[in-house]
N, C-alpha and C positions, 0 to 999 in steps of 0.2 A: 504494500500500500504506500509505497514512499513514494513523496511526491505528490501525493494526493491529501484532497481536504477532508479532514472529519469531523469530529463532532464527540465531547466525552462533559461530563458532570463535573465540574471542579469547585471546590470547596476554598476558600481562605477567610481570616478572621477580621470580623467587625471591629471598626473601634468608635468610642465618642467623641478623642481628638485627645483624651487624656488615660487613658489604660485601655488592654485589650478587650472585647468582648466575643460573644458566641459566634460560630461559624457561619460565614453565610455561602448560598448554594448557586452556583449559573449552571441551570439543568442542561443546556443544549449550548455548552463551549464549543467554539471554532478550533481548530489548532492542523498543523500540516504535519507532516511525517515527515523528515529528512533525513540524509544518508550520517552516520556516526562521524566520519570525518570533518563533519563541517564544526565539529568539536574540538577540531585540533586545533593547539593553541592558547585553548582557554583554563580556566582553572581547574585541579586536580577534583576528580568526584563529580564533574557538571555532567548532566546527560540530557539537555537540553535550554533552549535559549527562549526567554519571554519578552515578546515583540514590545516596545513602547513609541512607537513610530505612529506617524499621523494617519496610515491607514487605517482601513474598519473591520481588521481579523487583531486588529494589535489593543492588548490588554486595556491602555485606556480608554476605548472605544468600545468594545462590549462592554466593558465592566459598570459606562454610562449610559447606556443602553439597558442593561440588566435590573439597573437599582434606581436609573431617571436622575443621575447625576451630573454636572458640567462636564465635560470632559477634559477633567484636569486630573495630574499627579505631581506627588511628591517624592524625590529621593535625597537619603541622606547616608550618605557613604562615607565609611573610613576604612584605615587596614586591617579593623577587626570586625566588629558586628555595624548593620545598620538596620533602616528601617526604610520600606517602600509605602507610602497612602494616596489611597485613588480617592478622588471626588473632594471636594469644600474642608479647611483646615475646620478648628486648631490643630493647631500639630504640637503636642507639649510637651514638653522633655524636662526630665529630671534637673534643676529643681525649680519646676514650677515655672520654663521657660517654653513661652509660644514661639515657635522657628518660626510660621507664620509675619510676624510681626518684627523680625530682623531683615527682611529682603529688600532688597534695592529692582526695580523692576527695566526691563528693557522689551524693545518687542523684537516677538519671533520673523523672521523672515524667511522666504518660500522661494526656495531655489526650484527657475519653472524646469528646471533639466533635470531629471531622474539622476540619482546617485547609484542605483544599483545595479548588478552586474548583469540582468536581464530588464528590460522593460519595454515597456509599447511606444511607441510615436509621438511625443507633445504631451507626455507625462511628469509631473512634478516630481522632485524629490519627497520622499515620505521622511527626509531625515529634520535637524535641526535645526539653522542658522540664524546667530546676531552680528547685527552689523558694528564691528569694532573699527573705530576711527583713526587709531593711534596706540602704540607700544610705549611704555613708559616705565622707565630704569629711574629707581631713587628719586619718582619725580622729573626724571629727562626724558626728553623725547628722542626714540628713538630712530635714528635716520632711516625709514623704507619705501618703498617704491608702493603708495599707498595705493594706487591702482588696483592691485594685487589682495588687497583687504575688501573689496568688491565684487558682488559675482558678476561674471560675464554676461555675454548672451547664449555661448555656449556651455554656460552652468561650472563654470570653473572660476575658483577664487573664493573667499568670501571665509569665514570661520564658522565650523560646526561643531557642535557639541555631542560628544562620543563617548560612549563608554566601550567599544569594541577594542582602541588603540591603547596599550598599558602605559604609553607615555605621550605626552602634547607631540603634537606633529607640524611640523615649521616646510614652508614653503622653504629654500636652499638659500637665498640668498637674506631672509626672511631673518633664517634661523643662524645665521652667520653674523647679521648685524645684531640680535638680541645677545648672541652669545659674548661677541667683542665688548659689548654695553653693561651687560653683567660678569666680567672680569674686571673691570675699568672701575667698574663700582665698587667692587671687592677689593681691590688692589687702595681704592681710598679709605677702606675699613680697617687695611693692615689685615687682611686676613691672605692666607696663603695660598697659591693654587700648587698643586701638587701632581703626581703621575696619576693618568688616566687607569681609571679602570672598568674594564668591559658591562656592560652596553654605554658608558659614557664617556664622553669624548674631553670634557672638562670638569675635573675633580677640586676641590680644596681643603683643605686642613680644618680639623675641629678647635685645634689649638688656643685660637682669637676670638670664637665666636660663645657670646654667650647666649643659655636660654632665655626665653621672655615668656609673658604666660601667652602671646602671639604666635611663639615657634624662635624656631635660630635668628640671630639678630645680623642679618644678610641681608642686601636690598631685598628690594622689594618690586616685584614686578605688576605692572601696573596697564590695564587694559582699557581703554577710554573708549565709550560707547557714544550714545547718540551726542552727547554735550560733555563739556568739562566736569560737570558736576557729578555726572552716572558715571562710576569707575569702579572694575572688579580687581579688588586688590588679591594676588597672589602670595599670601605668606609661605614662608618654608617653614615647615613643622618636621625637626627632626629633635629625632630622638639621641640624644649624641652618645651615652651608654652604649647603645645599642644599635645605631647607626642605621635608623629604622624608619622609611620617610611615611608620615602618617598626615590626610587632610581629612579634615571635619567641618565639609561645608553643606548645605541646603540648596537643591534647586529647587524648582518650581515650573510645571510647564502646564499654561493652560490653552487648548487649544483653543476655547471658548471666543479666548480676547486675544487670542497671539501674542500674549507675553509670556520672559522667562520671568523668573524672578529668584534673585542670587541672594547668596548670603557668604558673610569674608567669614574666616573659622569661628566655630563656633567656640571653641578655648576663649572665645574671646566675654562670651557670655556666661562662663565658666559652666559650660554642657557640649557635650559629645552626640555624636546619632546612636551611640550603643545606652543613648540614656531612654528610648521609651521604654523598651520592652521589661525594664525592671520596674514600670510602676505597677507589676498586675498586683 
């Protein structure tokens, strides 16, 4: 049956926006069958992948369908536990913080070119994208060929929001001026840059850097959206013990109004995403 669409009863749990509740049922779930290999790559134990793309086989779309709610969700992801919530916050976390109510919002934009590896003639992307105006190091701007932060007309360019990629993904020339920008900035910190080690191309020394309750105290990489004022700041949150790079932030995606809505770490409100699931 692979390759083909089916149809099965799936179960997950309710919540009121502040601890778990009872399970609730989608008697006649959509889902496709695909081949094992399309696994490869992803993490140890996974035996399949939950759609959250702007299609209408993909979990926010039935699931507001099923229960007559926006078609919006929430994820809040670190390196250890998080939490996914479909449909209208609050979203509260331990202690007694609404994630809801820390987001900075920007809108979605609708790349008209398909992203995917099969599609039909004058189809949209079902993927992500905001429109980022500018790169910015410690507050500097950094030099790029800002074109390139734009989608085309052939659906090329522009910044999309991924969880498929385990590391940010820079156009070449892109990822050459961010990197030059953040050594340059580091190098003003007195902190050290040091031998590379695999998968990374530029490493540096713990030695200089202190913690904060933000993360490492490293620039800071800075992504300017629609105006000066809407800017997703990028903390480094490492663990330096343990040399263990952990983020604790909130999106927001609502298809409803075409906004994202972001949030800078959540250390900062002193709560984690691994803080709902302890209020039961």
């Amino acid at each position: 049956m692979c390759g083909e669409l089916a149809e099965d009863v799936v179960s997950l749990q309710s919540t009121n926006g502040f601890n778990p509740k009872q399970n609730a049922t989608v008697s006649r779930f959509l889902f496709a069958c695909a081949p094992t290999f399309l696994l490869q790559g992803l993490a140890t134990d996974v035996s399949g992948m939950a759609g959250l793309g702007r299609t209408k086989i993909a979990l926010p779309s039935q699931f507001a369908s099923a229960f007559s709610f926006r078609r919006k969700f929430a994820v809040c992801l670190s390196s250890s536990n998080g939490v996914a919530f479909f449909g209208d916050g609050p979203y509260v976390l331990l202690p007694n913080v609404d994630a809801s109510q820390l987001l900075t919002f920007t809108p979605l934009l609708l790349n008209p070119v398909s992203t995917a590896s099969a599609f039909a003639l004058g189809e949209p992307s079902a993927e992500y994208f905001i429109g980022v105006k500018s790169i910015k190091i410690d507050e500097k701007s950094v030099r790029v060929n800002t074109t390139l932060l734009s989608i085309n007309s052939s659906g090329v360019g522009g910044t999309k929001i991924s969880s498929v990629n385990p590391y940010t993904v820079l156009e070449a020339s892109i990822f050459k001026a961010v990197t030059e920008a953040f050594v340059k900035a580091s190098a003003a910190r007195n902190i050290t840059r040091v031998a590379s080690v695999a998968p990374f191309e530029v490493c540096f020394s713990s030695e200089n850097v202190v913690a904060t309750r933000l993360g490492a105290a490293v620039p800071t990489i800075e992504l300017v959206l629609q105006n000066q004022k809407t800017v997703w700041r990028i903390y480094i949150w490492s663990k330096l013990d343990a040399e263990d790079l952990d983020c604790n932030w909130k999106t927001i995606f609502c298809m409803a109004t075409s906004r994202l809505g972001f949030s800078s770490l959540l250390y900062g409100s002193r709560t984690t995403c691994s803080n709902f699931y302890c209020r039961i």
